[in-house]
C-alpha positions as CSV (number, residue, x, y, z in Angstrom):
1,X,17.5,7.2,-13.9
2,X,18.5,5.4,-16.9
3,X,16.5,2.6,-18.4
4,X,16.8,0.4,-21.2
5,X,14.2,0.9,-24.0
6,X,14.7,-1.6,-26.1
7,X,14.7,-5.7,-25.8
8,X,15.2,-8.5,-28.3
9,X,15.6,-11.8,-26.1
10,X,13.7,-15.1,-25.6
11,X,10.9,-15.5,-23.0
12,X,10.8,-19.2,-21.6
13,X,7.7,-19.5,-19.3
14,X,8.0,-22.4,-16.2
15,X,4.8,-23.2,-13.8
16,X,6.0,-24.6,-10.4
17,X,5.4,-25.2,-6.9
18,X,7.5,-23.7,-4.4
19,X,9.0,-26.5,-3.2
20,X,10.5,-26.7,-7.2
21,X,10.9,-22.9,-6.9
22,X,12.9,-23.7,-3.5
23,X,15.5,-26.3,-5.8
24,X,15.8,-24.0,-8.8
25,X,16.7,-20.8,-5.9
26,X,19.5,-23.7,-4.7
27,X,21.3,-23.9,-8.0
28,X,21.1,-20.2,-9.1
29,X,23.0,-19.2,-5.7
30,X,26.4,-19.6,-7.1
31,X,25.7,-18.2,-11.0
32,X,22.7,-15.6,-9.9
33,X,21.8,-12.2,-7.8
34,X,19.0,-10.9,-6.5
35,X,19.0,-7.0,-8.6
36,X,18.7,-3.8,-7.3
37,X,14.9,-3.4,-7.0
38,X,14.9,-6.9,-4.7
39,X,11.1,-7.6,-4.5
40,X,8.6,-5.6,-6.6
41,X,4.9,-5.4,-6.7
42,X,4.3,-4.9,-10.3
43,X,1.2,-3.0,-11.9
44,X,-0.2,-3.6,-15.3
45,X,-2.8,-2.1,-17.8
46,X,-3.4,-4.5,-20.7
47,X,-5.1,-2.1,-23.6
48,X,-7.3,-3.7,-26.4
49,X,-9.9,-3.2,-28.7
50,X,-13.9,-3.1,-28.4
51,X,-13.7,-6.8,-29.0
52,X,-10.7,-7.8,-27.8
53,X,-9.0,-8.7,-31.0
54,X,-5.2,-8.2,-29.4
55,X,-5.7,-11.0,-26.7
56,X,-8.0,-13.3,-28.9
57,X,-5.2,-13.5,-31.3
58,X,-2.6,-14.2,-28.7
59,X,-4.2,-16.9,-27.0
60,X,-4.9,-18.4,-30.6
61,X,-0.8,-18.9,-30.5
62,X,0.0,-17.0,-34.4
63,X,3.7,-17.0,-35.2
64,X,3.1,-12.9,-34.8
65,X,1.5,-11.5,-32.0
66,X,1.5,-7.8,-30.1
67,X,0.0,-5.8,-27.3
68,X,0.4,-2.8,-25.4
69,X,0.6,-2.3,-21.6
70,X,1.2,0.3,-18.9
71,X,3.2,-0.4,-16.1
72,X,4.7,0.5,-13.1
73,X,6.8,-0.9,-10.1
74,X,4.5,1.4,-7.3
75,X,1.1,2.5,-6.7
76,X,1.8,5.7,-8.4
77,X,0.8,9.7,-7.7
78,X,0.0,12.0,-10.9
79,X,3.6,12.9,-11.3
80,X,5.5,9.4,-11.0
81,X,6.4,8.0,-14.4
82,X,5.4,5.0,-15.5
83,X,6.0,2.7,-18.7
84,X,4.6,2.5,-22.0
85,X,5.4,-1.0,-23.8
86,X,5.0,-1.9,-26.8
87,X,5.1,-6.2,-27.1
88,X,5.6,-8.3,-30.4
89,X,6.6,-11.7,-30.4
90,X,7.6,-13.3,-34.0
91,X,9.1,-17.3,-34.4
92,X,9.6,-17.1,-30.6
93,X,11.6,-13.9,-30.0
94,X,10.4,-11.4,-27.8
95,X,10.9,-7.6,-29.2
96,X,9.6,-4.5,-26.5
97,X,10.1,-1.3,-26.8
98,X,9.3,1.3,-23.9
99,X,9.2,4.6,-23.4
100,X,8.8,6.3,-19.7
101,X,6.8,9.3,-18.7
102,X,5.0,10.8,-15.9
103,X,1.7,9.2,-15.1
104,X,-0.2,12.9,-16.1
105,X,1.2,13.1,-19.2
106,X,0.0,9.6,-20.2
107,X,-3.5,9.9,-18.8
108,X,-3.8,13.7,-20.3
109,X,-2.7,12.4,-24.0
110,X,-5.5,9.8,-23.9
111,X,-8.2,12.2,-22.8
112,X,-7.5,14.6,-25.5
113,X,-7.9,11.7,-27.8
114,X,-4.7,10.0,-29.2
115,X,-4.8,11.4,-32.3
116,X,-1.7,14.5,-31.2
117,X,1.4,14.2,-30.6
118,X,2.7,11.4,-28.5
119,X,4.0,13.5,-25.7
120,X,7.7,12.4,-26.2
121,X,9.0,12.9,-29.4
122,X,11.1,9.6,-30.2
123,X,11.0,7.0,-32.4
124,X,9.1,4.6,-29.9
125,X,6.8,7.3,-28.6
126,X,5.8,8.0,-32.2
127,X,5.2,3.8,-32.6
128,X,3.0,4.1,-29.8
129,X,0.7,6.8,-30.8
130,X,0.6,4.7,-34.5
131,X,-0.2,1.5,-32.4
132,X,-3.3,3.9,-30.8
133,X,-4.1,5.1,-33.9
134,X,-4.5,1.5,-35.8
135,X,-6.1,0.1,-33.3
136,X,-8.7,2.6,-33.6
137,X,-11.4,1.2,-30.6
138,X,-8.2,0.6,-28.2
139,X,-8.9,1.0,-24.5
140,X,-7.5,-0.1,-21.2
141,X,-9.6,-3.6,-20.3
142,X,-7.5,-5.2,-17.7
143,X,-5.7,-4.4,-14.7
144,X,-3.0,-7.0,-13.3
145,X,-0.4,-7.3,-10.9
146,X,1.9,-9.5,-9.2
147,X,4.6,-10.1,-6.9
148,X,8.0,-10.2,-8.6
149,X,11.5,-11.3,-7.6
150,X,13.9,-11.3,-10.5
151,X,17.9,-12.3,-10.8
152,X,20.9,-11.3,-12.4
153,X,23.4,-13.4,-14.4
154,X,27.0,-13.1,-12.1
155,X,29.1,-13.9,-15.7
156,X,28.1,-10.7,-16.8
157,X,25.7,-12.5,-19.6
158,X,22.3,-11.0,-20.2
159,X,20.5,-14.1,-18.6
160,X,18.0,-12.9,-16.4
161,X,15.3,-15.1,-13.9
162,X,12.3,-13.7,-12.8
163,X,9.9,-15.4,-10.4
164,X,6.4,-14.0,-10.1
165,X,3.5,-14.8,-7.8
166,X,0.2,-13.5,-6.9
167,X,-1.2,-12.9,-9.9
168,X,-4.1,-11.2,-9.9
169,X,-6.3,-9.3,-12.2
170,X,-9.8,-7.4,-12.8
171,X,-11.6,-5.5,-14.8
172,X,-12.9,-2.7,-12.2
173,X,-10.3,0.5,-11.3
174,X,-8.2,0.1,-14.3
175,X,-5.4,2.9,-12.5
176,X,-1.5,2.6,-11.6
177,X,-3.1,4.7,-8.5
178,X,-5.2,2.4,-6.6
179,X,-4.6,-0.4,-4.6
180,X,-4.0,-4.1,-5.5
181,X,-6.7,-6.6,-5.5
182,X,-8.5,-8.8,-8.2
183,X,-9.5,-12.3,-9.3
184,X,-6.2,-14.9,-8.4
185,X,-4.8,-16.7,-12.0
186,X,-2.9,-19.2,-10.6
187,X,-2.9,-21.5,-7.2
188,X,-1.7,-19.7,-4.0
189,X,1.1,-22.5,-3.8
190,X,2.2,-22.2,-7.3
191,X,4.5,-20.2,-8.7
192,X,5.7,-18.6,-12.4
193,X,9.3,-18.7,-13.4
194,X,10.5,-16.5,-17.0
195,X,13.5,-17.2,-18.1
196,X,14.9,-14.1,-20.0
197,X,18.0,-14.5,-22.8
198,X,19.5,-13.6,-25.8
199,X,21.2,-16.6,-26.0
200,X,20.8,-20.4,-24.7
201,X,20.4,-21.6,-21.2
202,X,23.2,-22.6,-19.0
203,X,23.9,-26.3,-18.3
204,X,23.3,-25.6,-14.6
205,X,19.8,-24.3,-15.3
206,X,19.2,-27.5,-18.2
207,X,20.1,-29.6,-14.9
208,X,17.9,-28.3,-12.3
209,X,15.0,-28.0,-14.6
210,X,15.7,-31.6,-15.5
211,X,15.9,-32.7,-12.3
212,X,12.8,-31.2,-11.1
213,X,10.7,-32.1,-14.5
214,X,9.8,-28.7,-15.1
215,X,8.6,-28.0,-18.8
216,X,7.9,-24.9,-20.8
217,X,4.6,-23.2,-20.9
218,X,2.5,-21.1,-23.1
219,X,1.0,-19.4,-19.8
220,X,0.0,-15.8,-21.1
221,X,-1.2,-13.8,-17.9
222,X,-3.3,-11.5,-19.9
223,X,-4.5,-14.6,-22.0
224,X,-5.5,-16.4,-18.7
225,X,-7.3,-13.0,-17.7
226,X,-8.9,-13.3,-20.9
227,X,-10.2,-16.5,-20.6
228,X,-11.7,-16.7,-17.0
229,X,-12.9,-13.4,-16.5
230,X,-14.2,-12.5,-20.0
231,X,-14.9,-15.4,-21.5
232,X,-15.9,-17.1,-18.3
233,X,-18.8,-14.1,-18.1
234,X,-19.9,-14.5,-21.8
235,X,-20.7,-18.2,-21.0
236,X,-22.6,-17.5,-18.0
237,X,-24.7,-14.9,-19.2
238,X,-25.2,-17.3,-22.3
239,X,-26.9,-19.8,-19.5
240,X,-28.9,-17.4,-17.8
241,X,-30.3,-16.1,-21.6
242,X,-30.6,-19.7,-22.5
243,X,-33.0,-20.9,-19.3
């Protein structure tokens, strides 16, 4: 099946409850579709280095920022194919590039050390395999998933809505094979709207998010990850050294 590789959009991040979610559903109905894929449990593997230099920078909020992820929309079997993303964000536009490939492939080019040949030959597969190779100590460090319902513009427009909810992460079983669990990132009765575009936001959506008083947020999943898990141990075992 056909995918698109390559984005260049603005990501607009909104924290809600679901009574907001509930009012925002209300005035998408006549502009907005559910897609094909309906609801989607997503998987992630956030990659970074020894001391986690990708996420310490990104939570430190630089004009440029990147990362790299595996995911999938499954709990996958050797020969499913999953994606390989390469993030940036620069002065507030979001730039990914992805390539797919089966899950074996992946896992067999990592064990033989990422130094050969990216196993596709493309542009993006070879950007991948420099991104491993810069990054020199670069290693998956978190899994995290999450419940995702995302929405079509009806205009034809490349405005997309995405609404995701249990978020979870750890840092134990870092495979698109297992089965989801983890440490929750956000309240069980909240949940996380994206706002996807190339362009600006449509008057009905400026409304509703007016009316509801729901503001832009620099949530970073990974980042929040980051923070209470990793950081959150450091501190502890700095108390128990301490006394």
């Amino acid at each position: 099946m056909a995918y698109q590789a390559v984005f260049k959009r603005y990501e607009m991040k909104y924290m809600m409850t679901r009574k907001q979610q509930k009012a925002v559903l209300e005035a998408m109905l006549p502009h907005m579709c559910l897609d094909n894929f309906g609801h989607t449990q997503i998987r992630n593997i956030y990659f970074d280095t020894d001391n986690y230099r990708l996420v310490r920078r990104s939570v430190e909020k630089p004009s440029y920022k990147e990362k790299l992820r595996i995911r999938s929309y499954q709990k996958v079997e050797a020969q499913d194919k999953v994606f390989v993303e390469l993030k940036k964000k620069y002065d507030d536009v979001v730039y990914k590039r992805r390539e797919a490939l089966p899950y074996i492939d992946l896992t067999t080019w990592m064990e033989k050390g990422t130094e050969t040949p990216f196993p596709i030959d493309t542009q993006i597969g070879r950007e991948i395999a420099y991104f491993f190779s810069y990054y020199q100590t670069i290693k998956p460090k978190v899994f995290l998933s999450y419940e995702r319902e995302a929405f079509y513009a009806l205009d034809g427009s490349d405005f997309r809505v995405t609404f995701d909810e249990n978020i979870l992460a750890r840092q134990e079983e870092l495979s698109l094979s297992t089965e989801i669990w983890g440490e929750r990132l956000i309240d069980q009765d909240c949940v996380l709207m994206e706002i996807k575009t190339s362009g600006g936001i449509p008057l009905w959506m400026t409304k509703v998010l007016t009316q509801e008083r729901l503001y832009k947020t620099s949530f970073s999943k990974y980042g929040t990850a980051y923070e209470n898990m990793i950081c959150g141990a450091e501190k502890e075992n700095r108390k128990i050294f301490i006394a």
